[in-house]
Biopython code that builds the backbone (N, CA, C, O; Angstrom):
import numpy as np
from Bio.PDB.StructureBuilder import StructureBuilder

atoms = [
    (1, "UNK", "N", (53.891, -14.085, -2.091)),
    (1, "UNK", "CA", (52.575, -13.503, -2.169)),
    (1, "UNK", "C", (51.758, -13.939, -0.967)),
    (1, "UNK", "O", (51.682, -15.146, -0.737)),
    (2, "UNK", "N", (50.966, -12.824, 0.045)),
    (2, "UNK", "CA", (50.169, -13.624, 1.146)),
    (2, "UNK", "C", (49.014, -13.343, 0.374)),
    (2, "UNK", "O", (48.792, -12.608, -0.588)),
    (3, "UNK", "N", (48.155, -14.340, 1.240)),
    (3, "UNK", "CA", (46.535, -14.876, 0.808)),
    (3, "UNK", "C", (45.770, -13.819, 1.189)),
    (3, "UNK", "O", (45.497, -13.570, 2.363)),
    (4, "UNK", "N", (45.377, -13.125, 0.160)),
    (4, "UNK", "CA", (44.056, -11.971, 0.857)),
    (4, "UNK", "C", (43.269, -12.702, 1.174)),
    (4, "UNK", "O", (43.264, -13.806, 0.630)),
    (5, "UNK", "N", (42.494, -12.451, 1.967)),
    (5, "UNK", "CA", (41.525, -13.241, 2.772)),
    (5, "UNK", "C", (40.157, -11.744, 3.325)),
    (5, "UNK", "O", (40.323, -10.777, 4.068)),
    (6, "UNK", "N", (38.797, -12.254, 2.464)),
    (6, "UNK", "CA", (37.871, -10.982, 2.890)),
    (6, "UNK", "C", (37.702, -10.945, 4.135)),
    (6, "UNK", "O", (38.393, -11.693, 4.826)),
    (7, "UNK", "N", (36.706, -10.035, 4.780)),
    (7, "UNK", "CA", (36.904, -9.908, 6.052)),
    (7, "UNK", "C", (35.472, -10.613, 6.197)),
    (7, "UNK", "O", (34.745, -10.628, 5.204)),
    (8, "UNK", "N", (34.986, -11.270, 7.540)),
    (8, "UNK", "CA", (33.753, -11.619, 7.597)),
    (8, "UNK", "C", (32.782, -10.986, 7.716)),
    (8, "UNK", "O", (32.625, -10.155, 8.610)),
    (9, "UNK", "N", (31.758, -11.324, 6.637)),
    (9, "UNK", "CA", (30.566, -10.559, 6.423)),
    (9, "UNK", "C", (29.554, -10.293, 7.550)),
    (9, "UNK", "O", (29.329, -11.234, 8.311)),
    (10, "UNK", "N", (29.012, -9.303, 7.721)),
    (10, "UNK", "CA", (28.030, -9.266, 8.967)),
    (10, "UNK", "C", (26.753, -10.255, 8.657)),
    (10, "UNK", "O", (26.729, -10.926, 7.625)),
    (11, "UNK", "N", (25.821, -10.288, 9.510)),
    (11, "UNK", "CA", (24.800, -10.847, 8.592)),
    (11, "UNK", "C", (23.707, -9.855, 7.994)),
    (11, "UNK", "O", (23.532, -8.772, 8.553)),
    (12, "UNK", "N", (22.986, -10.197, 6.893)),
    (12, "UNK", "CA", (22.128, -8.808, 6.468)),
    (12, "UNK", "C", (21.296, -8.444, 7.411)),
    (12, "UNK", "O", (20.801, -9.152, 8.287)),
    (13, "UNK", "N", (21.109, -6.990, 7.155)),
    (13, "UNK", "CA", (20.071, -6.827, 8.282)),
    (13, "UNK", "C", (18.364, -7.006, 7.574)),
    (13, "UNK", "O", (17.977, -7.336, 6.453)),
    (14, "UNK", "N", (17.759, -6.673, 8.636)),
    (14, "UNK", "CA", (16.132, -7.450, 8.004)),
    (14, "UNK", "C", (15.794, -5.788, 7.508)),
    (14, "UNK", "O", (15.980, -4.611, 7.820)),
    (15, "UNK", "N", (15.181, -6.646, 6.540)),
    (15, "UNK", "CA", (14.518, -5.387, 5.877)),
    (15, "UNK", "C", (13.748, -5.074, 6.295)),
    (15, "UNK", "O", (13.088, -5.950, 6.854)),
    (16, "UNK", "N", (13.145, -3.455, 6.382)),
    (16, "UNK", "CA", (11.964, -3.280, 6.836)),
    (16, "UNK", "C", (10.990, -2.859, 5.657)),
    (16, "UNK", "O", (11.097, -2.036, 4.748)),
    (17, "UNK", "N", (9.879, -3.856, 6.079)),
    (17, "UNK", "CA", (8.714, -3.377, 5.289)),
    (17, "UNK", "C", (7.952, -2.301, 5.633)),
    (17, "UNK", "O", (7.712, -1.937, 6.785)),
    (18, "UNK", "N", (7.465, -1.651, 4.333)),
    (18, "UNK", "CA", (6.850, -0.577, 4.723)),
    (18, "UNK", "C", (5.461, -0.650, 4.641)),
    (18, "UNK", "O", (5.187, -1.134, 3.542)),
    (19, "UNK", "N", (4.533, -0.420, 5.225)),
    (19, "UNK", "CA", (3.163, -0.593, 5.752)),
    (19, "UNK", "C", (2.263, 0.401, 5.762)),
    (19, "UNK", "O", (2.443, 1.190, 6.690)),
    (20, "UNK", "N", (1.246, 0.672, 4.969)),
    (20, "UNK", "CA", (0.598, 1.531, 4.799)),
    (20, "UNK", "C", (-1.320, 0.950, 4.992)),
    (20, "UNK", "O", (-1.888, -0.109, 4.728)),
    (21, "UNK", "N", (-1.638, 1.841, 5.382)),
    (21, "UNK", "CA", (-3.152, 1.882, 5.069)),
    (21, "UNK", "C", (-3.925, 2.836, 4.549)),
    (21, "UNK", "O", (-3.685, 4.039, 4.654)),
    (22, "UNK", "N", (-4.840, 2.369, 3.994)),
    (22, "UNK", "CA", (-5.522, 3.172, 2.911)),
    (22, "UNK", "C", (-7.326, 2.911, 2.339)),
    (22, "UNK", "O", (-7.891, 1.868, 2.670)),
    (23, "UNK", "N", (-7.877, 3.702, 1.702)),
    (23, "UNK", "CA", (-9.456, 2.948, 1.388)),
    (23, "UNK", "C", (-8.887, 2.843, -0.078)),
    (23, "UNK", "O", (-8.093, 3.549, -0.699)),
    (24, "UNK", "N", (-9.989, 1.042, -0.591)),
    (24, "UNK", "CA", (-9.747, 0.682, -1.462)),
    (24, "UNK", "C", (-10.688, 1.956, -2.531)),
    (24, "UNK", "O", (-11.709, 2.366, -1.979)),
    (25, "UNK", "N", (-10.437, 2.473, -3.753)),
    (25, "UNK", "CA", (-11.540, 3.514, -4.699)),
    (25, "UNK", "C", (-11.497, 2.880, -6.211)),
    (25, "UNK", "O", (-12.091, 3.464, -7.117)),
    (26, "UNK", "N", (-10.833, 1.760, -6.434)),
    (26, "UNK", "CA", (-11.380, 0.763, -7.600)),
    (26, "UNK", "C", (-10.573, -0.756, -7.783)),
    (26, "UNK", "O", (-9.515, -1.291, -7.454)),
    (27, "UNK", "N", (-11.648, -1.014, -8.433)),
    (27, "UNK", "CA", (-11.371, -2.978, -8.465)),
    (27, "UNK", "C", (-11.765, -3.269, -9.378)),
    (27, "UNK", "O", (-12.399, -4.319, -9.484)),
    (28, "UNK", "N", (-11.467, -2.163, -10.756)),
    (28, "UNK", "CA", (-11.733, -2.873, -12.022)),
    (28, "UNK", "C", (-10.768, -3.406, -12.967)),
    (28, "UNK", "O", (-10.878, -3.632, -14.173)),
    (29, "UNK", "N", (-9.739, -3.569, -12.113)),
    (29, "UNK", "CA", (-8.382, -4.246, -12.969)),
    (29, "UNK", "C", (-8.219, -5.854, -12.251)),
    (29, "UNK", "O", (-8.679, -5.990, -11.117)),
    (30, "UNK", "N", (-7.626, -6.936, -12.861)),
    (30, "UNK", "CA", (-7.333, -8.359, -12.627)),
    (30, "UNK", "C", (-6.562, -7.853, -11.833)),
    (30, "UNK", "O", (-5.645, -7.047, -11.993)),
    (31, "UNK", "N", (-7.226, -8.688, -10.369)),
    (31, "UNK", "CA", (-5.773, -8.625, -9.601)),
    (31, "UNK", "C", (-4.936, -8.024, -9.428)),
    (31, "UNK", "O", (-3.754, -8.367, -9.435)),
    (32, "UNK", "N", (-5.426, -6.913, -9.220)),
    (32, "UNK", "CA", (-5.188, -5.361, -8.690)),
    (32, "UNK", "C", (-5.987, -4.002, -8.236)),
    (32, "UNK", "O", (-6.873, -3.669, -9.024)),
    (33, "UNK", "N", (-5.861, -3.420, -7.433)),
    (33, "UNK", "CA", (-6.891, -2.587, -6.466)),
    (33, "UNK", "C", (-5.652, -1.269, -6.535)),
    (33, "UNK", "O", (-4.423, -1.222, -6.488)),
    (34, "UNK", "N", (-6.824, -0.243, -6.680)),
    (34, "UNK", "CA", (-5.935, 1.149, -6.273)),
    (34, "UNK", "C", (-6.628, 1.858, -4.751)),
    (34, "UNK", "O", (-7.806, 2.102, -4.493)),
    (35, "UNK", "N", (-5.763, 1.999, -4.167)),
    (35, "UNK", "CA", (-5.983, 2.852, -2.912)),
    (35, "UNK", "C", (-5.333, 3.861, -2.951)),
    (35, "UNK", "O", (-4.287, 4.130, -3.541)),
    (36, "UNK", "N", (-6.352, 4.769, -1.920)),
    (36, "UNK", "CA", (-6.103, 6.155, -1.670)),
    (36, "UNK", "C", (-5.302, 6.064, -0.603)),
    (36, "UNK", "O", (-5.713, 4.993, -0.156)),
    (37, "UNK", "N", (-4.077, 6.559, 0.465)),
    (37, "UNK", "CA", (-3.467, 6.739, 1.312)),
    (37, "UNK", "C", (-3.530, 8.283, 1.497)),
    (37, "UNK", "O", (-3.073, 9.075, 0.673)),
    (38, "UNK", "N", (-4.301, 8.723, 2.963)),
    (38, "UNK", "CA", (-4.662, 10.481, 2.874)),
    (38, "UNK", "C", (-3.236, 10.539, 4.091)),
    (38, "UNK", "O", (-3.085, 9.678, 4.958)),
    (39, "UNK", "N", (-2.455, 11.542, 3.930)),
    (39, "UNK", "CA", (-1.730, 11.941, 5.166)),
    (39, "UNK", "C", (-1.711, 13.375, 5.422)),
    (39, "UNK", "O", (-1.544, 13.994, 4.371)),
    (40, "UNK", "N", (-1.854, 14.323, 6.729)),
    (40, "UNK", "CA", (-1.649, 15.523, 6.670)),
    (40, "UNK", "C", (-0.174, 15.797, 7.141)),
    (40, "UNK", "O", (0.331, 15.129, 8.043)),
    (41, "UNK", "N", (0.521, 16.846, 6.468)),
    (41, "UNK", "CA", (1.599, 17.028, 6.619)),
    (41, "UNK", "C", (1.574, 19.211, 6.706)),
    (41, "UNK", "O", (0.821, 19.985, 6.114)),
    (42, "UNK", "N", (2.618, 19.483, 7.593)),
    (42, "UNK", "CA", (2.110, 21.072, 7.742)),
    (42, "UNK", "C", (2.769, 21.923, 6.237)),
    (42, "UNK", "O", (3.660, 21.675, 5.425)),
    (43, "UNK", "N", (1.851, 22.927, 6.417)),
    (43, "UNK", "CA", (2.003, 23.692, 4.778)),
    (43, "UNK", "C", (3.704, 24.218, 5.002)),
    (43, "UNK", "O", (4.075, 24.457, 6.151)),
    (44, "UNK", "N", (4.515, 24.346, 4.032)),
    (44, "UNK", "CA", (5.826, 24.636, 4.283)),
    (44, "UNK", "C", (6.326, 26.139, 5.057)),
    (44, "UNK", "O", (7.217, 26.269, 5.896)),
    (45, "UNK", "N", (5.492, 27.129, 4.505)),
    (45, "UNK", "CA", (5.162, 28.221, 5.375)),
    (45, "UNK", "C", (4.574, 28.638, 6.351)),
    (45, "UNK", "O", (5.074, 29.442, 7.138)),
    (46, "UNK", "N", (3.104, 28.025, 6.480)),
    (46, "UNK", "CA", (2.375, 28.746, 7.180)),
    (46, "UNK", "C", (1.651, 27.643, 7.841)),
    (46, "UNK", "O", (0.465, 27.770, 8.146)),
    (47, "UNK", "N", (2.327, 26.559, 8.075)),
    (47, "UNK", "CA", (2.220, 25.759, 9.369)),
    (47, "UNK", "C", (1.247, 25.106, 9.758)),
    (47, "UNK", "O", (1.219, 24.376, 10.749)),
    (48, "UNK", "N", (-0.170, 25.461, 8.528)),
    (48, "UNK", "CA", (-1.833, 24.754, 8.612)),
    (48, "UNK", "C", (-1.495, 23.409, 8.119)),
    (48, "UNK", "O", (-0.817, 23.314, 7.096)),
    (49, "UNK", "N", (-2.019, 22.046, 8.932)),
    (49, "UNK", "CA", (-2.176, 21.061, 8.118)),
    (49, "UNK", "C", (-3.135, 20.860, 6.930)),
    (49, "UNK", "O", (-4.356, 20.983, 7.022)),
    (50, "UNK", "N", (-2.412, 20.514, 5.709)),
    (50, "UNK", "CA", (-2.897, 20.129, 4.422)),
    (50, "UNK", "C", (-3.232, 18.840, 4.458)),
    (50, "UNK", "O", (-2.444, 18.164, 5.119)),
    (51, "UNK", "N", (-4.531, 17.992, 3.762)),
    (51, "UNK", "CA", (-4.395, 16.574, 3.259)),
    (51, "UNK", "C", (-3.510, 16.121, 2.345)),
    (51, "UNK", "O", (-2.508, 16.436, 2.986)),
    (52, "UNK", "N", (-3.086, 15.644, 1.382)),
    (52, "UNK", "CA", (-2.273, 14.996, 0.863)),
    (52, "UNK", "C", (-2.707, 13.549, 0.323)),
    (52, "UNK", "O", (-2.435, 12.557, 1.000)),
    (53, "UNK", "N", (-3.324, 13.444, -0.797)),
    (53, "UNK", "CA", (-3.292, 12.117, -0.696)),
    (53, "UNK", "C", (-2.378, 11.263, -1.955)),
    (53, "UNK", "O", (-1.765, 11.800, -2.877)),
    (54, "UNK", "N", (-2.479, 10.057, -1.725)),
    (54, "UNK", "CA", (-1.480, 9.418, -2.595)),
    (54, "UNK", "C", (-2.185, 8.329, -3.610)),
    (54, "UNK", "O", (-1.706, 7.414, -2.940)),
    (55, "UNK", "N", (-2.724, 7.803, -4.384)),
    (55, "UNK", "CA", (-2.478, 6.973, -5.399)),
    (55, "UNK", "C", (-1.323, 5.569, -5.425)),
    (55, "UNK", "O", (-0.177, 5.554, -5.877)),
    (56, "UNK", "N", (-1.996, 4.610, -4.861)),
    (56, "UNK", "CA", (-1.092, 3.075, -5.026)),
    (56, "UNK", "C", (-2.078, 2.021, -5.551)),
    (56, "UNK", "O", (-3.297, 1.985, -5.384)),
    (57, "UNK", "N", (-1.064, 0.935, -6.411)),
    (57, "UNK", "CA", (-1.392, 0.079, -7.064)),
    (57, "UNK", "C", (-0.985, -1.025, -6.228)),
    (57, "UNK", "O", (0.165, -1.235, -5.843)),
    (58, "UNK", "N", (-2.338, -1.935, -5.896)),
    (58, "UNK", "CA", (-1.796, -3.166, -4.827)),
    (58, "UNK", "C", (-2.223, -4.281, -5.649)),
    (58, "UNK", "O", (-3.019, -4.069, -6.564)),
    (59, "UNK", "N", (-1.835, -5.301, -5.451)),
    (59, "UNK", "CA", (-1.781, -6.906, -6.034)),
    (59, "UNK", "C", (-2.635, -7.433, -5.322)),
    (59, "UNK", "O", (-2.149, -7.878, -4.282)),
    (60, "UNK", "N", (-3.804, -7.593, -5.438)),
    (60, "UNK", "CA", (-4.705, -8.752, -4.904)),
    (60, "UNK", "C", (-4.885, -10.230, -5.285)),
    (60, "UNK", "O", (-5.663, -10.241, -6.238)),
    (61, "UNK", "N", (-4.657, -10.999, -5.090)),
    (61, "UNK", "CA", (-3.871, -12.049, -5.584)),
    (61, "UNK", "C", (-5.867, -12.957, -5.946)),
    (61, "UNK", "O", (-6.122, -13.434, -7.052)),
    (62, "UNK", "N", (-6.630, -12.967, -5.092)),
    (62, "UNK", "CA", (-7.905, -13.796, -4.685)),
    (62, "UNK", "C", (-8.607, -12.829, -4.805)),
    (62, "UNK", "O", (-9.711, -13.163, -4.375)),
    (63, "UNK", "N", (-8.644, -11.369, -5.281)),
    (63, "UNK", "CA", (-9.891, -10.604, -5.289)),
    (63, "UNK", "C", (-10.746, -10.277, -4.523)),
    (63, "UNK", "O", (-11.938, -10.140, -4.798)),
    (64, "UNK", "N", (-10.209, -10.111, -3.433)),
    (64, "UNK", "CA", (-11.874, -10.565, -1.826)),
    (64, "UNK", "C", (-11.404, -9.059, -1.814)),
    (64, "UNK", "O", (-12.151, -8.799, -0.870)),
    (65, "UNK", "N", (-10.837, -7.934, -2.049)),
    (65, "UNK", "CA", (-11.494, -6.417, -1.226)),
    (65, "UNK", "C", (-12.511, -6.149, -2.662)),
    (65, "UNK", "O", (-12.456, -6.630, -3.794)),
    (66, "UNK", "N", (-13.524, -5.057, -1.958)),
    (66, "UNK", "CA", (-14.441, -4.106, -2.350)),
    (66, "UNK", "C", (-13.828, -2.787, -2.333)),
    (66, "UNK", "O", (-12.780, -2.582, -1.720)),
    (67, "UNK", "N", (-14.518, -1.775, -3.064)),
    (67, "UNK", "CA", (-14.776, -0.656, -3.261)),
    (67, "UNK", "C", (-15.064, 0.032, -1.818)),
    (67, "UNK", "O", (-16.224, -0.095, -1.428)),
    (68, "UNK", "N", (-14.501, 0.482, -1.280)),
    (68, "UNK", "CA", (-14.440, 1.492, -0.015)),
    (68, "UNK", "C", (-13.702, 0.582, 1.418)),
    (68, "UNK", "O", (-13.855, 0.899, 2.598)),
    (69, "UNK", "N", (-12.900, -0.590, 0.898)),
    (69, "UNK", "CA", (-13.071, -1.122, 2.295)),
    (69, "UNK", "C", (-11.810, -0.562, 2.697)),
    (69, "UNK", "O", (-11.199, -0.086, 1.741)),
    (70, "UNK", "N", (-11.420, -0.498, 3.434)),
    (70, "UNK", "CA", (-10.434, 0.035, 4.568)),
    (70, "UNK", "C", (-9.085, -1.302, 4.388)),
    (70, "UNK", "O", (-9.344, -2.435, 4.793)),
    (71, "UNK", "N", (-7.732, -0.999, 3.772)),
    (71, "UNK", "CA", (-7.060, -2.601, 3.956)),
    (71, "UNK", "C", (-5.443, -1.733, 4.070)),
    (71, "UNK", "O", (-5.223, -0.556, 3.785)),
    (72, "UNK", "N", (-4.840, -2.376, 4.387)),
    (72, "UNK", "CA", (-3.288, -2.582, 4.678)),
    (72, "UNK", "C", (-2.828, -3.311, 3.392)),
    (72, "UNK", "O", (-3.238, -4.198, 2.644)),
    (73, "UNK", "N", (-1.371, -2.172, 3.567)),
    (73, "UNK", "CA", (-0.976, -2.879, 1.533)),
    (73, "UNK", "C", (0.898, -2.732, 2.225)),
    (73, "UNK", "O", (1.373, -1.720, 2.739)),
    (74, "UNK", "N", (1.290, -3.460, 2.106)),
    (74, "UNK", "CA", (3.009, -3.700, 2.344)),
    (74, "UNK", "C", (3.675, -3.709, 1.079)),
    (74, "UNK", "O", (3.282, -4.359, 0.110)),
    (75, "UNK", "N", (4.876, -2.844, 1.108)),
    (75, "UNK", "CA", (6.093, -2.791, 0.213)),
    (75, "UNK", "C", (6.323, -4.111, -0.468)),
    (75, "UNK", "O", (6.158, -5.055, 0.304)),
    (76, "UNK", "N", (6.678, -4.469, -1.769)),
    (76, "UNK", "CA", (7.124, -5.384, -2.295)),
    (76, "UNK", "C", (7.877, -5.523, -3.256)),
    (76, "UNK", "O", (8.395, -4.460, -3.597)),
    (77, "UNK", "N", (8.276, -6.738, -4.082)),
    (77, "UNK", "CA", (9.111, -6.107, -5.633)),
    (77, "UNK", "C", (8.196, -5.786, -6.187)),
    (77, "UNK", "O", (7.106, -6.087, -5.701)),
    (78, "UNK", "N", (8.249, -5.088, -7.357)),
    (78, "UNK", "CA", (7.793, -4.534, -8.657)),
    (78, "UNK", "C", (7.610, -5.654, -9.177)),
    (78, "UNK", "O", (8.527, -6.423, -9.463)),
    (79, "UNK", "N", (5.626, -6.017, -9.477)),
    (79, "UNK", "CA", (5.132, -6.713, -9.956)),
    (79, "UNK", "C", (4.475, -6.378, -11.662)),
    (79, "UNK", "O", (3.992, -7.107, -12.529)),
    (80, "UNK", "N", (4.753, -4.922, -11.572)),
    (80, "UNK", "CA", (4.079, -4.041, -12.708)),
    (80, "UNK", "C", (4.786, -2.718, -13.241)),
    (80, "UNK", "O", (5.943, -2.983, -12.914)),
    (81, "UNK", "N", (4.835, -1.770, -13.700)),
    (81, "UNK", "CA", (5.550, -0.769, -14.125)),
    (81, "UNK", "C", (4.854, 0.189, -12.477)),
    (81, "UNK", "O", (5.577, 1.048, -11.972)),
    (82, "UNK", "N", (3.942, -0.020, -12.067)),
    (82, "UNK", "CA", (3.142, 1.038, -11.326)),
    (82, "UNK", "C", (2.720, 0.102, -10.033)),
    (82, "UNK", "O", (2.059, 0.737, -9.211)),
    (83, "UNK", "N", (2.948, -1.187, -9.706)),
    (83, "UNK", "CA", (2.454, -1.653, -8.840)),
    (83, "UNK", "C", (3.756, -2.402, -7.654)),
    (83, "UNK", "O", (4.519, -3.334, -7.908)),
    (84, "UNK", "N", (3.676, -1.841, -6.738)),
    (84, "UNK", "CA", (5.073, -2.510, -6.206)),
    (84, "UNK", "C", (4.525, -2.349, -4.654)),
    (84, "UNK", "O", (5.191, -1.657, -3.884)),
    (85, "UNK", "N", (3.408, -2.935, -4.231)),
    (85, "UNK", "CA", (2.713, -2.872, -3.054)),
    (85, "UNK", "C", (1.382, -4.509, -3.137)),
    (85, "UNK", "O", (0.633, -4.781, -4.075)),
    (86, "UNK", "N", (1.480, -4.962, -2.345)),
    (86, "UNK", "CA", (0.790, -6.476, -2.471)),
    (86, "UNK", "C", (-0.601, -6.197, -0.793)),
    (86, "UNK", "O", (-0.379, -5.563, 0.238)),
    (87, "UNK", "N", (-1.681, -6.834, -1.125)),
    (87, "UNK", "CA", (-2.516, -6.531, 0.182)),
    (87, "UNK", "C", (-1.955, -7.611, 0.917)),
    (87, "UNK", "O", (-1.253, -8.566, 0.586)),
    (88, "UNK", "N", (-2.631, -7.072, 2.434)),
    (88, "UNK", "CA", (-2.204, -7.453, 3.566)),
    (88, "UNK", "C", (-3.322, -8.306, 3.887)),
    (88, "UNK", "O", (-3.476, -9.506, 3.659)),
    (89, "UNK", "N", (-4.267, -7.255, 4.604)),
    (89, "UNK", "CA", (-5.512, -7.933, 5.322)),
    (89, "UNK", "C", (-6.484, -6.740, 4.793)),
    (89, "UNK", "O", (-5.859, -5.922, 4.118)),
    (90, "UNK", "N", (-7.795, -6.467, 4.935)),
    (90, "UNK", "CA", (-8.575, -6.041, 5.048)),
    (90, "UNK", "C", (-9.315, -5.672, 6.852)),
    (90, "UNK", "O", (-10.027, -6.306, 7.630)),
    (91, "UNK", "N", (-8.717, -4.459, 6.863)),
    (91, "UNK", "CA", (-9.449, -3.911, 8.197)),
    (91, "UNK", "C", (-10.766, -3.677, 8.632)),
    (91, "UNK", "O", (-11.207, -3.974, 9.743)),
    (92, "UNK", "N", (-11.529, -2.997, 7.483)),
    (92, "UNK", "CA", (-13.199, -2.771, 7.776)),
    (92, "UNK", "C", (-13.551, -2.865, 5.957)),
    (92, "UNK", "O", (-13.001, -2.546, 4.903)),
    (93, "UNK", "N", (-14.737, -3.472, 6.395)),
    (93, "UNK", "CA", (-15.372, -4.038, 5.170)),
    (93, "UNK", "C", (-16.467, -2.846, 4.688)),
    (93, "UNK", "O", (-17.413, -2.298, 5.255)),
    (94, "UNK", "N", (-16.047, -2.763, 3.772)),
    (94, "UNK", "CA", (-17.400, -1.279, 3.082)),
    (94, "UNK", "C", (-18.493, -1.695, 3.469)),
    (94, "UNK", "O", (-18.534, -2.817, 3.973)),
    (95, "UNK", "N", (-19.845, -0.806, 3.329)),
    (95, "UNK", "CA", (-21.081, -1.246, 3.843)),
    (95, "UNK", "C", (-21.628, -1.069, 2.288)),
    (95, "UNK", "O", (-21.683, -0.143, 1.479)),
    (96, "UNK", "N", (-22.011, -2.492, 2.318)),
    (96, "UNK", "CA", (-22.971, -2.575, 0.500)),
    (96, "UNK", "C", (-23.941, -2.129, 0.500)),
    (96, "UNK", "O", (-24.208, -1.994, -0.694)),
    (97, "UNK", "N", (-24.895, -1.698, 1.182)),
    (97, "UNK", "CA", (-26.541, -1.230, 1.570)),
    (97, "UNK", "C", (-25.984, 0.507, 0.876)),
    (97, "UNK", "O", (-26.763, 1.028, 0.078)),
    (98, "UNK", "N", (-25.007, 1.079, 1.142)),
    (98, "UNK", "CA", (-24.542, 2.253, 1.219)),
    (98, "UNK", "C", (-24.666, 2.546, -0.848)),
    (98, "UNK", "O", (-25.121, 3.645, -1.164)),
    (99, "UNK", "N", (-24.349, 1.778, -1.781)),
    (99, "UNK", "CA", (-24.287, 2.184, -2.417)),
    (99, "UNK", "C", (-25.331, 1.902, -3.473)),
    (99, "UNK", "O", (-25.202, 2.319, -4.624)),
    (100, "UNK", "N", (-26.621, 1.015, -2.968)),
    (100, "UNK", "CA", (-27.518, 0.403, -3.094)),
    (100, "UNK", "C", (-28.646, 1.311, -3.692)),
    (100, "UNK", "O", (-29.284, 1.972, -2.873)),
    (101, "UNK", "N", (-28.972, 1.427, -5.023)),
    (101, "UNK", "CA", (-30.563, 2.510, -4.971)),
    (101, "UNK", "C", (-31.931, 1.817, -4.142)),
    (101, "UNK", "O", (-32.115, 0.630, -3.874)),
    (102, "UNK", "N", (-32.424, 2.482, -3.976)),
    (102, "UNK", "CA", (-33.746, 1.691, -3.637)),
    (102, "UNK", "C", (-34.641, 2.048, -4.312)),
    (102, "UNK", "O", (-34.891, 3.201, -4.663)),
    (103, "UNK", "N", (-35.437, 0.696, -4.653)),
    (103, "UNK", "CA", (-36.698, 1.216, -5.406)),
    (103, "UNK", "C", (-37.969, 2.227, -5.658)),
    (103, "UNK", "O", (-38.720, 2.046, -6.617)),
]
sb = StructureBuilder()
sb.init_structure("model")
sb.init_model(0)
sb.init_chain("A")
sb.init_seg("    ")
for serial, (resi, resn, name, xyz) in enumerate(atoms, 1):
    if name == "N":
        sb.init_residue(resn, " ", resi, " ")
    sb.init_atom(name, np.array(xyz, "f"), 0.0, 1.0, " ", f" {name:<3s}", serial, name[0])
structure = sb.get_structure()
């Protein structure tokens, strides 16, 4: 009988994360934020760009985004049935005066 012997493994390759940006449109769940991601993509026929937008559930771990701010959300495991995206950074900070009544 000769010795099977496997062959040597490559090494894995790096995963790539996937990286999105988006405005934050609520922060009323623990440690979690939903963003909008808008992309235009052309109509299948008739070649006009459409908006498109998407719906994601991100993991905010410390709670620091607001309601309109502008943030980066990266691919991750599945932390939730619906949430499998964790924040990054925060790019532009909403303007609070903006949603402010005045007396």
């Amino acid at each position: 009988m000769s010795k099977q012997t496997k062959p040597a493994e490559a090494p894995a390759a790096e995963k790539v994360v996937k990286t999105v940006t988006g405005k934050v449109v609520s922060i009323k769940m623990q440690k979690t934020i939903t963003v909008v991601v808008e992309r235009y993509e052309p109509h299948p026929r008739y070649g006009k760009y459409i908006r498109r937008t998407t719906r994601l559930l991100a993991h905010d771990e410390n709670s620091e985004s607001r309601e309109g701010d502008v943030v980066a959300i990266e691919e991750c495991r599945p932390l939730s049935r619906r949430k499998n995206f964790r924040l990054v950074r925060i790019i532009t900070r909403a303007d609070r005066t903006a949603g402010a009544a005045t007396p």
